[in-house]
N, C-alpha and C positions, 0 to 999 in steps of 0.2 A: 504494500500500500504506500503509496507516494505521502511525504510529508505534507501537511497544509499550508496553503499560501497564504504568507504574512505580507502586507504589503509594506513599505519604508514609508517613513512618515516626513513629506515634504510642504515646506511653509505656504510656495508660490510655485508657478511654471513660470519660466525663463521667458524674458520678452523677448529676447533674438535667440533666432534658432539655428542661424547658419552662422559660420566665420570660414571666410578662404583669402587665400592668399592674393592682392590685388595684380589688376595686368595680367590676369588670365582666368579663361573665361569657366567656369564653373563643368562645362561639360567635360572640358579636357583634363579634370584633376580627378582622382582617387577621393572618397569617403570612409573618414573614421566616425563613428557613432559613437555620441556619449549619453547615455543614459541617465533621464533625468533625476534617478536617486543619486548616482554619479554624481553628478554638478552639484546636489543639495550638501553630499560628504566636502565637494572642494569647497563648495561657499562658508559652512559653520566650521574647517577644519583652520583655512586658510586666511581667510577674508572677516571672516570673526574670530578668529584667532582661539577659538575654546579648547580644551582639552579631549581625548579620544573618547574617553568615558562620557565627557557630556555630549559631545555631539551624538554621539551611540544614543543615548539617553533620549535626546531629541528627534532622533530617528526612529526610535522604538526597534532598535537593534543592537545585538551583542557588540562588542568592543571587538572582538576577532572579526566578526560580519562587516566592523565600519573599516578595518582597517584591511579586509583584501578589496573593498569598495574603492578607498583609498588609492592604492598598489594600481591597480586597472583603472583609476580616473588619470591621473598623474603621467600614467603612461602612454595613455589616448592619447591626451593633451600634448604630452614632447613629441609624440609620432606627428601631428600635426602641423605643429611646428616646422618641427626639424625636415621633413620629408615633402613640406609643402601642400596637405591636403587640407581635404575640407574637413570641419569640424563639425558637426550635424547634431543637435540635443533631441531627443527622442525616445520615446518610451522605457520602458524598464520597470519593473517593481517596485509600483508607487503609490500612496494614495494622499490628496490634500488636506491639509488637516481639517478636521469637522468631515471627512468625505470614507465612508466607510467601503468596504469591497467586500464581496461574499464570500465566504472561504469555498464553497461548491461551483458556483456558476461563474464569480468571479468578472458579477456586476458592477458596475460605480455608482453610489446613492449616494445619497444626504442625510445623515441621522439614523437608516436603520443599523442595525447588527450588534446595537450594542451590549456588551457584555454586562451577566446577570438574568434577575430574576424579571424587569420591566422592559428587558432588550426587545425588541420585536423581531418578527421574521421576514429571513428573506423575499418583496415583493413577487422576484421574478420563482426561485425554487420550495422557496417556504424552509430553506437552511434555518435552522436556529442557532446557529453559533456563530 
């Protein structure tokens, strides 16, 4: 039986989604994808400067979890760079804060799923966890 889908816990979506290198035209370069739980580890790692633990915390993931998130954002990013491609922010295992996801069907709502005895069930499968 496969483990259940937890989703990472992200503040906002990224206003821009592409970065490529200027002077050449987008069809002719390679794509790396960054995953937007990715960008959320580089932003509270880097850019708010927090510690591994809290950012994990903010993620609503383990400390080992934010730090191979880590490992593969970091290294997206200098391949990027360094190689000249596009940078592309796009899906991953995610859900916005207040925005829940069903562990079954693995919908995106607003308020249901929550944990406990007043949680409600999932609209689309009737999951209740």
């Amino acid at each position: 039986m496969p483990r259940p889908f937890k989703p990472r816990k992200v503040s906002a979506m990224p206003r821009y989604t592409y970065f490529k290198p200027t002077g050449v035209p987008i069809t002719l370069l390679d794509e790396v994808v960054l995953t937007v739980d990715e960008l959320e580890a580089l932003r509270l790692k880097d850019i708010e400067k927090l510690e591994q633990n809290e950012c994990a915390a903010r993620m609503d993931v383990a400390q080992s979890t934010l730090q191979r998130i880590l490992v593969s954002a970091h290294e997206k990013v200098a391949r990027a760079i360094v190689e000249g491609k596009v940078l592309r922010i796009h899906g991953g295992p995610y859900a916005l804060e207040g925005e829940r996801i069903c562990g079954r069907c693995r919908r995106r709502r607003l308020g249901f799923n929550v944990p406990g005895p007043t949680g409600e069930d999932c609209p689309d499968c009737g999951d209740k966890k």
